[in-house]
N, C-alpha and C positions, 0 to 999 in steps of 0.2 A: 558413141556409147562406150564409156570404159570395163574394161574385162576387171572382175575379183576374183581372186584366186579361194578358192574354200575353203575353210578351216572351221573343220568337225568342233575343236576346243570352243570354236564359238560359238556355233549355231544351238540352238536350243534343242532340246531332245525331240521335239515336233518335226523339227526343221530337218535334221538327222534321219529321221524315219523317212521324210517325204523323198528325200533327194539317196536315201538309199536303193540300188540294182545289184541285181545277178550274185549277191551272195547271202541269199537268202537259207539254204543248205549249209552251207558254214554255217552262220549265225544258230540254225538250230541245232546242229553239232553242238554247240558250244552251250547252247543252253541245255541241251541231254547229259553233258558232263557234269553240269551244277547239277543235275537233276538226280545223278546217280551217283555222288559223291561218296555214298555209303558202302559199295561196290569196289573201292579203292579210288583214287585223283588219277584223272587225266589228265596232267599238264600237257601245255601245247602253245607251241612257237609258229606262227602265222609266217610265213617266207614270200616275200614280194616285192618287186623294186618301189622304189620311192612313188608317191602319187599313185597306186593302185586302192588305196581305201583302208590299209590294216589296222588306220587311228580310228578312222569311223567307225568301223567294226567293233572294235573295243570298246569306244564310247558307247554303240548302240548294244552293246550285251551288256552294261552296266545301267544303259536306260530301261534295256527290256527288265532286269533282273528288282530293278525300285520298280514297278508298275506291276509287277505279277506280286501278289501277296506271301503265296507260298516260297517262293524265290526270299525274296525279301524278307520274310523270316528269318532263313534259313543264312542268310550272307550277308556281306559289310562288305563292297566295292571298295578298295582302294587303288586310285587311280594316280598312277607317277607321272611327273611332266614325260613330254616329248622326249627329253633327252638329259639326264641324271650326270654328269659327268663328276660330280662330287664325291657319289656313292662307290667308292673301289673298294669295299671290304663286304664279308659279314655283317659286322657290328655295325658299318654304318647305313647299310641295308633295313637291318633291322629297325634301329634306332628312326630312320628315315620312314619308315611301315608306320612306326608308333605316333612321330608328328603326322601321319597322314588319318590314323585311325580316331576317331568318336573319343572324346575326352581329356582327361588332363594326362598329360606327361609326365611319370614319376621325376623328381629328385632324385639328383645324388646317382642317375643309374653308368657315366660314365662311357664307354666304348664296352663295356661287358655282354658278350654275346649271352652266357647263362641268365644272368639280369632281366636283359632285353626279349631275347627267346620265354622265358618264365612271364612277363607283361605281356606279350601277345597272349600266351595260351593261355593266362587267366582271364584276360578278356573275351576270347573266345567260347571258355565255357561259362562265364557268368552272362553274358547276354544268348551265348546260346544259337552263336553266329560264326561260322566260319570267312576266312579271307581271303575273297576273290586277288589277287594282284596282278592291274591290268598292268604291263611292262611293255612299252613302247621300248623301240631300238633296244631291245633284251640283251643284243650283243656287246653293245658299251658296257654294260654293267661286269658278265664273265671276262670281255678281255682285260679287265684291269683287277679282278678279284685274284689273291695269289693262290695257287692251287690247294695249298689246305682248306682255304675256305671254298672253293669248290665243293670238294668231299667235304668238307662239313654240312654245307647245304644242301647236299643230295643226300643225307642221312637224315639231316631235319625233315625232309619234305620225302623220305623213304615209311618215317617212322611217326609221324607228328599230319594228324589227319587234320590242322586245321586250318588248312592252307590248300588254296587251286591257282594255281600261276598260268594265263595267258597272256602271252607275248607275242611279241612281233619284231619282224627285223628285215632287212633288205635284202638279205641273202644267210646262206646257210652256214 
């Protein structure tokens, strides 16, 4: 009988639930933080080595959050591949956010952080929906952003409610 190896990206949200164990407490962690969003954002980076579950997890708080009504109101799941190696900036974070969000992609917007930051947060308050971003391997993205854009992003997400960043990474 041959072994398959699992992979949360493909199994279906059912299949996810089923074959989900023992972090069950996390998970509602993570849903009390969408839950209380208005309280200030919890960001939070998931720390565990490779094959412990951190993709499943994410995926199944982006299943749980479409299947609760109230949730789902309230947020717009954007979900990054596995591994981004593309994205080393700001802008191209952002920009990357915006191909992943509900709808058409302005023209003309460039590498412009102001731009791009201005289109998320308009779409945030016309549907009236904040941005979960689930970040798989969180770390590829920081060690290749240059450090201005660090501080710039921890200003954005200091100052700018409309944004809950859960990530994940193999280590700390």
């Amino acid at each position: 009988m041959p072994i398959y190896k699992f992979s949360p990206n493909l199994a279906s949200a059912k299949e996810r639930l089923e074959t989900f164990v023992a972090r069950e407490a996390v998970l509602e962690d993570l849903l009390d933080r969408a839950r209380k969003i208005e309280s200030g954002a919890q960001h939070c980076i998931l720390i565990g080595p490779r094959g412990i579950g951190k993709t499943h997890l994410l995926l199944l708080l982006a299943d749980r959050i479409a299947a609760d009504e109230s949730l789902a109101s309230q947020w717009q799941a954007i979900r990054f591949a596995e591994e981004e190696y593309s994205v080393t900036s700001l802008a191209e974070l952002l920009l990357r956010i915006i191909e992943l969000m509900p709808g058409d992609r302005p023209e003309n917007m460039g590498r412009d952080v102001d731009l791009a930051l201005a289109h998320i947060l308009d779409f945030s308050v016309t549907s009236g929906k904040r941005l979960l971003l689930l970040m798989d391997n969180i770390h590829l993205y920081f060690s290749q952003f240059p450090d201005a854009d660090i501080g710039r992003l921890r200003d954005i997400l200091m100052s700018k409610s409309a944004f809950l960043i859960v990530g994940a990474a193999p280590s700390y």
